[in-house]
Structures are given as C-alpha cells and as structure tokens.
C-alpha positions in Angstrom: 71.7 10.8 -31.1 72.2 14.6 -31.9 70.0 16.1 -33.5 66.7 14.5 -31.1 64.9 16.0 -28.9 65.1 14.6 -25.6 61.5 14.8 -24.1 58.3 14.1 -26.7 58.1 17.1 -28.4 53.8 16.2 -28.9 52.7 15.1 -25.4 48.9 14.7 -26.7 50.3 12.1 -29.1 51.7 10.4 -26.2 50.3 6.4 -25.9 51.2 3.8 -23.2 49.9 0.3 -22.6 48.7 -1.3 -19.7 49.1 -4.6 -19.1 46.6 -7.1 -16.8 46.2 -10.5 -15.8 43.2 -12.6 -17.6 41.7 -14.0 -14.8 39.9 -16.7 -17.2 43.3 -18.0 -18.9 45.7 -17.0 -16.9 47.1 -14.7 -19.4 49.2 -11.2 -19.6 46.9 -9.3 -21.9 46.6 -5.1 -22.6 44.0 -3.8 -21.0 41.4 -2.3 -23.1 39.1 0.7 -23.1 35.6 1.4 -24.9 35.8 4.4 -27.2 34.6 6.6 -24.4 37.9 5.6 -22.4 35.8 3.7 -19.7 37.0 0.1 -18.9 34.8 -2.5 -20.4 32.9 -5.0 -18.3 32.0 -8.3 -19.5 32.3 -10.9 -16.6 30.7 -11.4 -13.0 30.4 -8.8 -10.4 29.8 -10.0 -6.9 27.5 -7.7 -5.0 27.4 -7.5 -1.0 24.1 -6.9 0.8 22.8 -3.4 0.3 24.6 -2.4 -2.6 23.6 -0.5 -5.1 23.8 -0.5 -9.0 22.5 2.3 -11.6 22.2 0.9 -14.9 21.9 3.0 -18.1 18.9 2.6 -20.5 19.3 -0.5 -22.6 21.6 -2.2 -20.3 21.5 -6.1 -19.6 21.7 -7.9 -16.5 21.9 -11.8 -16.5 21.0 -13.3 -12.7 22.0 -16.8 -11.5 19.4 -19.0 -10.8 17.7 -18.1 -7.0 19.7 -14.7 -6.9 17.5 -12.0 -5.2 17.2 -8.8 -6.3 15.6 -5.7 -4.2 14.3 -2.8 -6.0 13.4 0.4 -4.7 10.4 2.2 -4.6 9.1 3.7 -8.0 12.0 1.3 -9.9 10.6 0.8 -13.2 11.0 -2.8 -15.1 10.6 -3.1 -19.3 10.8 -5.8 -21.6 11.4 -8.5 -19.2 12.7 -11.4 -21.8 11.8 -14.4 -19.3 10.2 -14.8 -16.0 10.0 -18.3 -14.0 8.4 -18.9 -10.8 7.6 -15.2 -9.7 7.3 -15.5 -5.6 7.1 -12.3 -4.1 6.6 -8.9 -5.4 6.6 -4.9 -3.2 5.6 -5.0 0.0 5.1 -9.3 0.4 2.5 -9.1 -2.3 2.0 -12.6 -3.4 1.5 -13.7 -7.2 -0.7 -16.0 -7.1 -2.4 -18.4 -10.1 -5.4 -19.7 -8.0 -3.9 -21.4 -4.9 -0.4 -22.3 -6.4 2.3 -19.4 -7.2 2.3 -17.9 -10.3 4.6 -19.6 -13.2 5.0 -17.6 -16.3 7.3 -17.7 -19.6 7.3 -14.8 -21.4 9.0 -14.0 -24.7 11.0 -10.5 -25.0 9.0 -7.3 -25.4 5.4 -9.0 -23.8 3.1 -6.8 -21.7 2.0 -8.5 -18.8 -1.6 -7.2 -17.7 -2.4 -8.1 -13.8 -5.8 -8.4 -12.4 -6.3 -7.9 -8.7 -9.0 -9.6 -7.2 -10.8 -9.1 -3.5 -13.4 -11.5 -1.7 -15.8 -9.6 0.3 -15.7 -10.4 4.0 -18.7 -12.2 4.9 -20.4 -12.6 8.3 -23.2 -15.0 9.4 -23.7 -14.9 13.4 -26.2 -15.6 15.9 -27.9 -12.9 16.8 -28.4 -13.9 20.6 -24.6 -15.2 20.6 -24.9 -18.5 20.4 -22.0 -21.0 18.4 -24.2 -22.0 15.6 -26.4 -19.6 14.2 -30.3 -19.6 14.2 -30.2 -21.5 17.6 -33.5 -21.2 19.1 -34.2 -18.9 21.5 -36.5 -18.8 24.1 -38.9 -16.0 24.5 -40.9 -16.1 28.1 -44.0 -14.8 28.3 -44.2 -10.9 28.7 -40.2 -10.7 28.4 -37.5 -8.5 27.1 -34.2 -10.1 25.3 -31.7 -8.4 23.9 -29.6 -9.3 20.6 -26.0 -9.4 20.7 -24.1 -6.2 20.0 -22.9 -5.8 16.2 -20.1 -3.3 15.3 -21.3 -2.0 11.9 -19.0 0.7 11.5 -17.2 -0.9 8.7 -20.2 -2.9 6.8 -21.5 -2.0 3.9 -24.6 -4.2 3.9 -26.3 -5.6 6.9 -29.4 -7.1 7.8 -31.0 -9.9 10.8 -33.2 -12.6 10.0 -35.8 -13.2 12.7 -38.4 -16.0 12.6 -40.6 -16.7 15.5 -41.4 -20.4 15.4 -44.2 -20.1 18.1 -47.4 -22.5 15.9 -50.2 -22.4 18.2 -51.9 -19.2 18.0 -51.4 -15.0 18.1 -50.7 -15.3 21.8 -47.3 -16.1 20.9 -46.8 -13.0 18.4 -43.9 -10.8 19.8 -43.0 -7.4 19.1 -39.3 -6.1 18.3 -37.3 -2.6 18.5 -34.1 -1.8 16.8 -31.5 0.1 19.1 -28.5 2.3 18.2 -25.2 3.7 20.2 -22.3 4.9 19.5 -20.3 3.2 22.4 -22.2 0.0 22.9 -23.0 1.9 26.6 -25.8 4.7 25.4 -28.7 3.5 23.4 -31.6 5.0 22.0 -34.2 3.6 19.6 -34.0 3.9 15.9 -36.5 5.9 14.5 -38.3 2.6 12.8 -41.3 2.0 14.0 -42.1 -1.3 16.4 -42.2 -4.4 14.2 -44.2 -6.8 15.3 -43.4 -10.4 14.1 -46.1 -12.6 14.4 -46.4 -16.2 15.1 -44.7 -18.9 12.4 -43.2 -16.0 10.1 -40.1 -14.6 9.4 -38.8 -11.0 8.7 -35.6 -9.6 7.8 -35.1 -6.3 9.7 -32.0 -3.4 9.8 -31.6 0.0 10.8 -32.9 3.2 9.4 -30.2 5.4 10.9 -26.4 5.4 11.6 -24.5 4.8 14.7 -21.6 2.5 15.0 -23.2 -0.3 17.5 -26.7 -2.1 16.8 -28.9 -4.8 18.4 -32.9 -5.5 18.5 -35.0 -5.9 21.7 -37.6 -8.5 21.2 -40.8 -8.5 23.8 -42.7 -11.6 24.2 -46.5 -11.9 23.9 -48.9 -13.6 26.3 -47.4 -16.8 25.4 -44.1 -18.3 25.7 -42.6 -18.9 22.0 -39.2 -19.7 20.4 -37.3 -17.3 18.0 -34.6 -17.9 15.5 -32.8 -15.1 14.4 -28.7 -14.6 12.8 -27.0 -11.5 11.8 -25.5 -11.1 8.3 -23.2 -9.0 6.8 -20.8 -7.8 4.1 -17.7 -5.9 3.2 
C-alpha cells in the first residue's frame, strides 16, 4: 500500500519461527530456545565409543541400566544420588565387600569414606629345600650342608628356625655360620659370630648385615644327628 516501507525498517526487531518434527508424537512443533539462545536438550543422546562429553557444574546425567561410562584421569565425581553394584573402578581396581563385590545404596549428598586394606606376604619354606618344611635333615658326622639360597632384598622381617633333634649326647652338637652375597655366586661370612646349636634345642638365627642373598652352613659334630630347620619371612 503507499505509504509502507518496503523492507523492515527495524531489523533487530526482526523474529522468525522455526518449525521441527516431535520425534515423540509425531508432531509439527516451533522449535524452542533457552533464554541464552541455545537449543534445549531434554531426551536421549546416543554416544559412540570414544566420545566425549563436558558437562557444566550442576548438570544431570541419567544412565540406563549396564551402560559403561569411562572417565579420565583426575575426573572428579560429587554427590552421587545412588550407586548399585559398583564392579570396577581406575585402573581394574576392584571394590570389594569381603569376597563378594561391593553393593551400596546411597542417598543424595552422602560421603563415601574407603578403606584400603593389604595382607602382608608371608613365607614359610624349608630351609634345605625340601616340599614340606622342617623335613629332617641329615647331618653326617664332621660334615658341611648348606641352606637353600633366600632372596631377602624385598623382606622386611626374616628369620630361620633350627633345631637339632640329635638326643643322645654333646657328640651330636653342631655348629652353624650365616653367609651373605650379593649374586648368590660370591659369599662371605656375616660378621655374627659361629653359633653353636647343641643337641635337642632349638634357635632362631638371622643376619647382622645386609646383602641381597643369605643361607647358613651347618658343620656336624663327632656324631651323626638330624636337624630341622624352615625359613620365615614377611612383607
């Protein structure tokens, strides 16, 4: 009509709609926008392997049941509302509850305290190498025998028991010597002196010094006499 302009005069003012398909109804609906002018989200979002997702503070995520989720290191988790059947954890740590996997409920907001736990690693060998420990061993008249080789490099404690079981009289008393090396190849004695372990007695024996290998050399007296001895140790 005259008198109009032909072209908006106050392009700022300017508004269009956009029209979409509902994918839940079916329907033709306009397309709406948050007050920031971002599309809002409320539906599901199908993720491929490896993707990735930054979500803002205070955002919710809702997970189908057995969905996996893959965080990266130094990802921090708050207020978790509910956790069922936790099975892994960083690095194949399991949660464990005894010997059965951890199941939890937790309400919104809870602080979960964990508590690690570590058995030391105990060892109980025979000292002369045998398959059950404190086998007897024979000790000949006037003889040398050697203990098996122990690697004490990583124990913290260590110790052998020995017991000579000889009961008729002192000629069975023997006499022992701890050795050290640092290769199982060169050995030297420790600095102990000779311990001598008489007849139907017992005595628990270690080293006085530090090298990574250890055994004992036991000599026997003037009579043949058996000797029961096992090496223990902890870490």
């Amino acid at each position: 009509m005259p008198g109009m302009p032909i072209f908006q005069d106050s392009p700022s003012q300017l508004k269009g709609q956009i029209y979409v398909l509902d994918n839940t109804t079916e329907n033709v609906v306009p397309l709406q926008v948050d007050n920031t002018g971002s599309l809002a989200i409320n539906g599901t979002v199908d993720l491929g392997a490896g993707s990735e997702v930054t979500l803002a503070p205070g955002a919710e995520v809702s997970l189908s049941p057995g969905t996996e989720v893959s965080l990266v290191d130094g990802t921090d988790i708050d207020n978790v509302a509910s956790v069922t059947t936790v099975d892994t954890i960083t690095n194949d740590v399991k949660v464990v509850n005894g010997d059965t996997e951890l199941n939890v409920e937790l309400s919104a907001g809870t602080n979960v305290i964990g508590k690690v736990e570590s058995e030391l690693i105990f060892t109980n060998v025979d000292a002369f190498g045998e398959a059950i420990p404190l086998t007897p061993q024979t000790i000949s008249s006037a003889t040398t025998v050697y203990s098996e080789v122990q690697d004490i490099s990583k124990e913290t404690s260590y110790n052998w028991f020995v017991k000579n079981t000889g009961t008729t009289s002192a000629n069975q008393d023997i006499t022992l010597k701890v050795e050290l090396s640092p290769d199982g190849t060169n050995w030297l004695e420790d600095t102990g002196s000779v311990i001598n372990v008489a007849h139907d007695t017992a005595k628990m024996i270690t080293v006085t010094n530090f090298l990574q290998n250890t055994r004992f050399v036991i000599t026997g007296g003037v009579d043949e006499t058996t000797v029961i001895s096992c090496f223990q140790a902890q870490h």
